[in-house]
C-alpha positions as CSV (number, residue, x, y, z in Angstrom):
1,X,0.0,0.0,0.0
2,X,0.9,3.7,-0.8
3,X,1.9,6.0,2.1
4,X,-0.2,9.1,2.7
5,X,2.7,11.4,1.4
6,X,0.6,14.1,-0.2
7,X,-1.9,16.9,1.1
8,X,-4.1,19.0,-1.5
9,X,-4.2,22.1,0.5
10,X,-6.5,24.2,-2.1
11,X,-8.1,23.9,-5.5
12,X,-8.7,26.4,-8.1
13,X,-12.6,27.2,-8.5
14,X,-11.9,28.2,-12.1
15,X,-9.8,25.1,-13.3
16,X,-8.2,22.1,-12.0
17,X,-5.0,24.3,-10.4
18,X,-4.0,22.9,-7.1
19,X,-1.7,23.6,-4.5
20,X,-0.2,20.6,-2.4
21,X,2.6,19.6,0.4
22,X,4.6,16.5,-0.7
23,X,6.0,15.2,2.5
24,X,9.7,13.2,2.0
25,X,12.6,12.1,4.5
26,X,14.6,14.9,3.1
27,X,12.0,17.6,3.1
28,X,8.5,18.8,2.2
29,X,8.0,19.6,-1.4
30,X,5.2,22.6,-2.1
31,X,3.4,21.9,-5.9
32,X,3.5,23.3,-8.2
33,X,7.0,22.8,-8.3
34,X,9.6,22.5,-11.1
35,X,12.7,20.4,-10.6
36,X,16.0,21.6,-12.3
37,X,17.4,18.0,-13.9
38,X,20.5,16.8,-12.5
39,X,21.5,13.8,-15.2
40,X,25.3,13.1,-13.7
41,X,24.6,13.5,-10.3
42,X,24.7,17.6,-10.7
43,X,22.4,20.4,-12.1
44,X,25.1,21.7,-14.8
45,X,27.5,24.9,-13.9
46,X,25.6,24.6,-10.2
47,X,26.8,23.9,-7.2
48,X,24.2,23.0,-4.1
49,X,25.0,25.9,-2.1
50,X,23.6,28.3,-5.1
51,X,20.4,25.7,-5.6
52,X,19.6,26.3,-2.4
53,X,19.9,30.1,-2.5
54,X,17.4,30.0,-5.4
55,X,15.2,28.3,-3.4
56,X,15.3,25.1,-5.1
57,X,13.2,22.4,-3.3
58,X,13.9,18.8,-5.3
59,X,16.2,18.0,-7.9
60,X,16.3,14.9,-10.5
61,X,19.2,12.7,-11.3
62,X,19.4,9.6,-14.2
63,X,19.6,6.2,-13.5
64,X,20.7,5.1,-16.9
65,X,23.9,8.1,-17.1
66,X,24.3,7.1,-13.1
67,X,24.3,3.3,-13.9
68,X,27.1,3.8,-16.5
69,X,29.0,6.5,-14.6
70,X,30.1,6.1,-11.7
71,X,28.1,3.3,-11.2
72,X,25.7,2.3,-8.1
73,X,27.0,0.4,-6.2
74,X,30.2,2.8,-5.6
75,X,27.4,5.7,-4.9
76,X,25.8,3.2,-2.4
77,X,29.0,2.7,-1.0
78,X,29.4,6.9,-1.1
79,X,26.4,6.7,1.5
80,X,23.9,7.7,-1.5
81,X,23.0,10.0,-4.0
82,X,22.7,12.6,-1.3
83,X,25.8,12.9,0.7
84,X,27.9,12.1,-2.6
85,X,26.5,15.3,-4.7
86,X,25.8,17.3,-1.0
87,X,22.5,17.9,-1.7
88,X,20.4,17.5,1.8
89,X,16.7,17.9,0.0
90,X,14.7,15.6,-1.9
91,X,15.9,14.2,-4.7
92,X,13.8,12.5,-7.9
93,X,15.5,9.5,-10.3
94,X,14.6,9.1,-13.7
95,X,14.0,4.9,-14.1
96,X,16.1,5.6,-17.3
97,X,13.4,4.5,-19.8
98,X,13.5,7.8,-21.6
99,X,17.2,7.7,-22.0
100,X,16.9,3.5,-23.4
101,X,13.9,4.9,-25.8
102,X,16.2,7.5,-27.2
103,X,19.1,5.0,-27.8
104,X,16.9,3.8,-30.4
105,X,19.5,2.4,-32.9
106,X,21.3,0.6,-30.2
107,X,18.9,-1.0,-28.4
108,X,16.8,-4.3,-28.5
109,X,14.1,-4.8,-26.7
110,X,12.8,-8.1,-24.5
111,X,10.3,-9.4,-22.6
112,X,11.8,-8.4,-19.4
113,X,13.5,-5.0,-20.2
114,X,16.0,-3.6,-22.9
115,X,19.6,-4.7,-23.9
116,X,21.8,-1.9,-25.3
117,X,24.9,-0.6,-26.7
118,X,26.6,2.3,-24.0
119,X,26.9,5.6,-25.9
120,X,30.0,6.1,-24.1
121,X,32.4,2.9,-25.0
122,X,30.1,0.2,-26.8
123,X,29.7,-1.8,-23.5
124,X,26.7,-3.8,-23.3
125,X,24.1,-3.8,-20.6
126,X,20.8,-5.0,-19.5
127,X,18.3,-2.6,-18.0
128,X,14.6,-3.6,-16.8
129,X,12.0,-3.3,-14.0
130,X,14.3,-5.2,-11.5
131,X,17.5,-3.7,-12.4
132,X,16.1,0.0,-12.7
133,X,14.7,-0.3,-8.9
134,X,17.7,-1.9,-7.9
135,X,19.6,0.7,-9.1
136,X,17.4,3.5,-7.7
137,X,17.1,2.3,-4.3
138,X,21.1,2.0,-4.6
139,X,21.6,5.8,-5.4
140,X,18.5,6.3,-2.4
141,X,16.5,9.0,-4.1
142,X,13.1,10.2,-2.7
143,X,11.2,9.4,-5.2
144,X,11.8,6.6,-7.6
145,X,10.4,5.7,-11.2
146,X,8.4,2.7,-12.4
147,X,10.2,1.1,-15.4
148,X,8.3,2.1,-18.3
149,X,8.6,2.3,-22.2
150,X,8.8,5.5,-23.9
151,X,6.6,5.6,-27.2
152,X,8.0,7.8,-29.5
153,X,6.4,9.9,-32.2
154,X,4.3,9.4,-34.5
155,X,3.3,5.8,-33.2
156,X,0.5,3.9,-34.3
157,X,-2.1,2.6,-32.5
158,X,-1.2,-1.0,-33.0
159,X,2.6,-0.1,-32.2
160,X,1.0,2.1,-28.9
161,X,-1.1,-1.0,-27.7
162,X,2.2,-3.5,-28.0
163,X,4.3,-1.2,-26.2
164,X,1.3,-0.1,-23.0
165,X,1.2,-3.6,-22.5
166,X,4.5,-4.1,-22.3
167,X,4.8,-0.6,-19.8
168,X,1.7,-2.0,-18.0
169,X,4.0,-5.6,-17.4
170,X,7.0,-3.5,-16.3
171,X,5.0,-1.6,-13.6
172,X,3.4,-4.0,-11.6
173,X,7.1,-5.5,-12.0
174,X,8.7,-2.3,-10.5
175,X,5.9,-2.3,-7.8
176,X,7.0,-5.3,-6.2
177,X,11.0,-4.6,-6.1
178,X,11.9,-3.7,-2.7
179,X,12.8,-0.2,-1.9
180,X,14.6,1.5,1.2
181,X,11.7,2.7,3.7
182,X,11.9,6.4,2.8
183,X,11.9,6.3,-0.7
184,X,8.2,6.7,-2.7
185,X,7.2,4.9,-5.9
186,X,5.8,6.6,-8.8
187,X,3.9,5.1,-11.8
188,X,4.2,6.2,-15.0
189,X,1.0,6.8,-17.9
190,X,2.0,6.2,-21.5
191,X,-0.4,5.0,-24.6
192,X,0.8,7.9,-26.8
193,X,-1.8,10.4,-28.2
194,X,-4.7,7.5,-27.8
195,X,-7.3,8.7,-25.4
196,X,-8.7,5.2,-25.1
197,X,-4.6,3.8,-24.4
198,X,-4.1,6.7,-21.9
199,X,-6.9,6.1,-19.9
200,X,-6.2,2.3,-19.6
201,X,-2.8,3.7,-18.4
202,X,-4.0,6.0,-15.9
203,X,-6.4,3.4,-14.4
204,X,-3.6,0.6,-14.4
205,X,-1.5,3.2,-12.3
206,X,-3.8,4.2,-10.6
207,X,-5.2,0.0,-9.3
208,X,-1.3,-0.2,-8.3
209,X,-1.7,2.6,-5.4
210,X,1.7,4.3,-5.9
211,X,2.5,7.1,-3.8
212,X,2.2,9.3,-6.7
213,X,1.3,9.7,-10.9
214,X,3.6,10.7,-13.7
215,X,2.5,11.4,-17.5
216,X,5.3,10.0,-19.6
217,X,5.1,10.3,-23.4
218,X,5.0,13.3,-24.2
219,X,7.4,16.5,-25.5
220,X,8.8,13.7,-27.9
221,X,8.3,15.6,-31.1
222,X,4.1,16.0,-30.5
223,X,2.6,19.4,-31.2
224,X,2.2,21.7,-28.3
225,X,-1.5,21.4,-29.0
226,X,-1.2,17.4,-28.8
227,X,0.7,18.3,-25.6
228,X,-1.9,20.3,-24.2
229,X,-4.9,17.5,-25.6
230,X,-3.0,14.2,-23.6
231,X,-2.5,16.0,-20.4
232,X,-5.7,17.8,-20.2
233,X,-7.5,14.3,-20.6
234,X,-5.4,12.2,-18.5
235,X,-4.6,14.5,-15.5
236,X,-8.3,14.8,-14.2
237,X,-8.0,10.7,-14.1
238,X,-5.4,10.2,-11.9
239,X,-6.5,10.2,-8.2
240,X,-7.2,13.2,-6.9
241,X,-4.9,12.6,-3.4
242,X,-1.3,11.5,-5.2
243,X,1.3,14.0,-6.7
244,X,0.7,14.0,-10.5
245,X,4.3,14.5,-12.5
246,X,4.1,15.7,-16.2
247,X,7.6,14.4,-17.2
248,X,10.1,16.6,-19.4
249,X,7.6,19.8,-19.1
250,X,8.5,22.2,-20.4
251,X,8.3,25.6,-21.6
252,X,6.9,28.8,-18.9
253,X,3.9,28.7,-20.6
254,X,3.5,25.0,-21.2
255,X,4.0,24.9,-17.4
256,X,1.3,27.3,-16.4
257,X,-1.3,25.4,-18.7
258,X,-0.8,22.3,-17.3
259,X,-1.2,23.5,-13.6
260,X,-4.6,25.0,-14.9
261,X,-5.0,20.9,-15.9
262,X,-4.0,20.2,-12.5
263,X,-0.7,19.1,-12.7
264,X,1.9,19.5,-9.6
265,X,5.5,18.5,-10.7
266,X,7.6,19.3,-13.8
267,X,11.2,19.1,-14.7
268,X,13.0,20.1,-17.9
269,X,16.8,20.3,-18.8
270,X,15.6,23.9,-20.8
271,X,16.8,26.2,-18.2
272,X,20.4,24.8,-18.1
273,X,20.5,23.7,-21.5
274,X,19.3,27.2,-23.2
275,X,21.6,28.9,-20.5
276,X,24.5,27.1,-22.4
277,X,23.3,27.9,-25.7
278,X,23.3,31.8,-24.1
279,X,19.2,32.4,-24.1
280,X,18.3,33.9,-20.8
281,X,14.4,33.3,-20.0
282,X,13.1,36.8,-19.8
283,X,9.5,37.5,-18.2
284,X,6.6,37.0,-20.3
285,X,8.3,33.5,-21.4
286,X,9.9,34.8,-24.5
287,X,14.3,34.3,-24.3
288,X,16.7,36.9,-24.6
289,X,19.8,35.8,-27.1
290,X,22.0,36.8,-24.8
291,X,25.2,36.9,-27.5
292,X,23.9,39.2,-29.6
293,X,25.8,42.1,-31.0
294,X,23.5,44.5,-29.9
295,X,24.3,44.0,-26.1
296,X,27.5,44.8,-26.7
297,X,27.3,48.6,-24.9
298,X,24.0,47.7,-22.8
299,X,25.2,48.1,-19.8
300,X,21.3,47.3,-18.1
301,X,20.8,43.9,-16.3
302,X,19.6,40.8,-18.5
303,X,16.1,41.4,-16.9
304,X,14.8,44.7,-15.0
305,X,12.3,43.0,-13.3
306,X,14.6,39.9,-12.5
307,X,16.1,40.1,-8.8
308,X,18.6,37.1,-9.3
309,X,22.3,37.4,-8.3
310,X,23.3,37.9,-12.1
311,X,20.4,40.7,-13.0
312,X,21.6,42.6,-9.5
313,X,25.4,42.5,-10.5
314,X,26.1,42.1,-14.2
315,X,25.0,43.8,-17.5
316,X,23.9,42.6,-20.6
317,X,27.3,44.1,-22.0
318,X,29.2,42.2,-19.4
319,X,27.8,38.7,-20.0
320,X,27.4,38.9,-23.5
321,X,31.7,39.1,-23.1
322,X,31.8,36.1,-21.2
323,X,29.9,34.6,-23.5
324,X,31.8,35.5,-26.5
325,X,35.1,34.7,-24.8
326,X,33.9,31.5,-23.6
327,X,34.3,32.4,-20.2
328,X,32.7,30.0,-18.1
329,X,31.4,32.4,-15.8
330,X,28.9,33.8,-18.6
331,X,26.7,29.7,-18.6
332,X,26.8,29.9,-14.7
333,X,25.3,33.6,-14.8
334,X,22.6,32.8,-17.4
335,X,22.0,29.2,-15.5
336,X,21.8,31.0,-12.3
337,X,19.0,33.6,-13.8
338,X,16.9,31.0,-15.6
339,X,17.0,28.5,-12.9
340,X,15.6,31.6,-11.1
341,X,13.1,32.7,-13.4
342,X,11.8,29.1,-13.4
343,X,11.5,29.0,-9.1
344,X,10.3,32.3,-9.3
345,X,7.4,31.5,-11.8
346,X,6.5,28.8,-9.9
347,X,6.4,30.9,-6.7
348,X,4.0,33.3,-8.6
349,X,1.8,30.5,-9.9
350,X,1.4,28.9,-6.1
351,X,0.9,32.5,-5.0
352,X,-1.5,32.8,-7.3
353,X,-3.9,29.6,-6.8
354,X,-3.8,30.6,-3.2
355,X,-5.4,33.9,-3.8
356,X,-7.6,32.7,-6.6
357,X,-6.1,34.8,-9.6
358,X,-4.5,32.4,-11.5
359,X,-6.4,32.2,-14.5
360,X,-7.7,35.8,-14.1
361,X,-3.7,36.9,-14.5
362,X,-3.4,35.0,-18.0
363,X,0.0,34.9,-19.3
364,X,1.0,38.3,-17.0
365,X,2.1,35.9,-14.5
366,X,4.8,34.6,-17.2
């Protein structure tokens, strides 16, 4: 049986919007929440110390990348994922299906999980339900993944079906693997853009009591609109008192729709990854390109209305020199402020549902 780790504190009158306390070992969680992605054991060009001074509440690492490098057992042996990256809050782990899905060419898939080619020296290995809890309840994360399989896009129906049943398998495989006592199970809904799939999904997960719901499937090369269409249908049918996850989500304004759905956690590698590629999230959603030549005498901060540590201390002129030196320093800055942005948002959003203006402040709250 699922633990009652999750409180529904208030609901939207105008959509499905709710705010919630998710209760772990290493802290309580408030939703909506977005969770910077930590693949390697790290949220790139951050340390924990400057998480934590944005505010930060959970962070994700990979048990595929983590399986391969450095192993589990030797983070295990570390004392877990915790004290070996010195993060002391909750901590989410991918079960790695994602990362199998998008290895595509080098894979082969079998009844009981998927064999595949590393990326990194041609090794082979064996990942499935058993081995992806093992390997999560080795690196002792908070809240661990169901082994699922990620449909890619377009699928057909008949492709969709072979593949749910095969997720559907995997789960109740995943749900019986033991676990450390702290740690919480989530399951995972796939079935592609198929209502009729999804909601077989969602009820599956849902007969298997996990302590919370993820949507899996989807920003895999699907419209925003298809986006939009599978989470608005499935997240009203996962139970109403678990923690529903929309996995790999997404953009600000992808985010703030799919609260209004009634979805509570996201993550997405956008900040970090856009801060590399020198786009700083600006509010209203859009992205400043942070490189360009006509920052090079703007000597205002990257946002006005931004209060991070690099709006308060740098110019546009200043970073845009970093950036075009390849200073280091310039990916940190813009990491630091879109990490930021993304905390922030969600601090407006919660802020928001609790005073019952979310949906009457539209995209302001951007």
């Amino acid at each position: 049986m699922s633990r009652s780790c999750y409180t529904v504190e208030c609901r939207s009158e105008a959509s499905h919007a709710r705010l919630g306390v998710l209760e772990t070992v290493h802290g309580t969680i408030r939703t909506p929440v977005f969770m910077p992605v930590g693949t390697r054991a790290t949220v790139k060009a951050m340390s924990p110390r400057e998480l934590e001074e944005l505010n930060v509440q959970i962070i994700l690492g990979n048990t595929y990348h983590l399986m391969l490098r450095p192993g589990s057992g030797l983070i295990r042996r570390a004392g877990g994922l915790h004290k070996f990256e010195d993060w002391n809050h909750p901590i989410l782990t991918d079960c790695g299906g994602f990362q199998v899905f998008s290895l595509a060419p080098l894979r082969k898939i079998k009844p009981d999980g998927v064999e595949f080619t590393s990326h990194i020296d041609g090794s082979r290995h064996f990942l499935g339900p058993v081995e992806s809890m093992r390997i999560q309840r080795d690196l002792g994360s908070d809240i661990v993944m169901a082994f699922d399989e990620c449909t890619p896009y377009p699928c057909t129906r008949d492709a969709a079906e072979k593949s749910l049943a095969m997720t559907k398998r995997w789960e109740e495989i995943s749900r019986e693997q033991p676990l450390d006592d702290h740690q919480l199970r989530f399951g995972i809904v796939q079935g592609s853009v198929y209502h009729n799939l999804r909601a077989e999904s969602a009820a599956h997960v849902a007969s298997l009591d996990f302590d919370g719901c993820a949507i899996g499937g989807v920003s895999v090369g699907e419209s925003q609109e298809e986006m939009f269409d599978v989470t608005s249908f499935v997240a009203p049918l996962l139970p109403e008192d678990k923690p529903r996850y929309l996995m790999g989500v997404g953009t600000p304004k992808q985010i703030l729709e799919s609260v209004k759905f009634g979805v509570d956690m996201f993550d997405c590698v956008m900040p970090t990854r856009l801060a590399r590629h020198a786009a700083a999230f600006m509010r209203g959603g859009d992205t400043l390109p942070a490189k360009a030549g006509r920052f090079a005498e703007d000597f205002s901060p990257l946002d006005p209305r931004c209060d991070c540590y690099a709006c308060m201390h740098f110019t546009r002129a200043y970073i845009r020199h970093l950036l075009n030196v390849n200073e280091i320093l310039g990916a940190r800055l813009l990491t630091i402020h879109n990490i930021h942005y993304f905390i922030a948002l969600m601090e407006r959003i919660r802020a928001a549902i609790a005073d019952g203006t979310l949906e009457s402040q539209g995209d302001s709250i951007l």
